[in-house]
C-alpha positions as CSV (number, residue, x, y, z in Angstrom):
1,X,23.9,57.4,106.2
2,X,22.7,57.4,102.8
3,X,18.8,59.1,102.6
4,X,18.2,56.0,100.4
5,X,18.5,54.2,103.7
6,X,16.0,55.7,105.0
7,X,13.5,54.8,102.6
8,X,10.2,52.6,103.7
9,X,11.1,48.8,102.8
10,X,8.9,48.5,100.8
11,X,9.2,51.5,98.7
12,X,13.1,50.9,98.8
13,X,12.3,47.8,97.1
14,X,10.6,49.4,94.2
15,X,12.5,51.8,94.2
16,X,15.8,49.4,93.4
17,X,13.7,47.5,90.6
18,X,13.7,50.8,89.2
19,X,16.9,52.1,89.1
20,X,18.2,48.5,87.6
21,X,15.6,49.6,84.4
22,X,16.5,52.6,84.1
23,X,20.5,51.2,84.1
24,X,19.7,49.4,81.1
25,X,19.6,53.2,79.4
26,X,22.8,54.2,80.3
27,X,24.4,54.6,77.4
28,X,21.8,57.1,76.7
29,X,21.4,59.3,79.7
30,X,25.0,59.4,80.2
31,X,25.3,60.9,76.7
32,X,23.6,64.1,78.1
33,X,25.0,66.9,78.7
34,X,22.8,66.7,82.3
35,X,23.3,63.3,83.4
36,X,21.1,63.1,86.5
37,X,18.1,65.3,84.8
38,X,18.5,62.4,81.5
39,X,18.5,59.5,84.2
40,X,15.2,60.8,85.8
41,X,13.6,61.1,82.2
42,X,14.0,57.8,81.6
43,X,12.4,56.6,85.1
44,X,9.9,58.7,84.4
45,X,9.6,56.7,80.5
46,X,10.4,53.6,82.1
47,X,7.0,54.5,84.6
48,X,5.0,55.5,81.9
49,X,5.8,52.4,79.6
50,X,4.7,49.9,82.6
51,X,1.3,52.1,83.5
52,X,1.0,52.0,79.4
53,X,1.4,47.8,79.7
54,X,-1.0,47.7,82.9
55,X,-3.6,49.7,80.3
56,X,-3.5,47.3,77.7
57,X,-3.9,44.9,80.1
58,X,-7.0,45.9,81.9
59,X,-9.0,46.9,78.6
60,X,-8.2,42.9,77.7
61,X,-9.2,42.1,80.7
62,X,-12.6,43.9,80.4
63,X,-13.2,42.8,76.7
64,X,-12.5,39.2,78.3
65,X,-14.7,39.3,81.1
66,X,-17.2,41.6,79.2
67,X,-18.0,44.2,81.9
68,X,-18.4,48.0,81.6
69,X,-15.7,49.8,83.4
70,X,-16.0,51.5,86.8
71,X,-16.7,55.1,84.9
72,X,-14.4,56.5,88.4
73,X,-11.6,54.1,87.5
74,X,-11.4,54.3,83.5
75,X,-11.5,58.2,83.8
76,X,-8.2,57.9,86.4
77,X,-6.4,55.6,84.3
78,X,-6.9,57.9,81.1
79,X,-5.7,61.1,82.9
80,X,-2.8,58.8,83.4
């Protein structure tokens, strides 16, 4: 059995919407001389590019609905 079988559902789910973004890199990660540490890079890119998006999104959000910030929440998101 593969351990990806074992994975929760859900987070097997994700996790599978992931690895087809990170496929669309391929030609770069497999021009590393460590393939598999390359490939985790750019998940970890591809992750930082959508929690950059979901930023953007929430300070438009806030200009649009014209409320301060939760100071708790704003504070997580920029240590992200």
């Amino acid at each position: 059995m593969d351990w990806r079988d074992k994975l929760d559902p859900t987070l097997k789910e994700h996790f599978n919407d992931l690895l087809k973004k990170v496929h669309s890199e391929k030609e770069a990660y497999t021009s590393a001389q460590h393939i598999s540490q390359a490939q985790l890079w750019c998940a970890i890119a591809v992750l930082m590019k959508e929690v950059s998006d979901l930023q953007l999104q929430v300070k438009s959000l806030e200009k649009h609905i014209r409320v301060k910030p939760n100071s708790s929440l704003k504070n997580a998101l920029d240590k992200l």
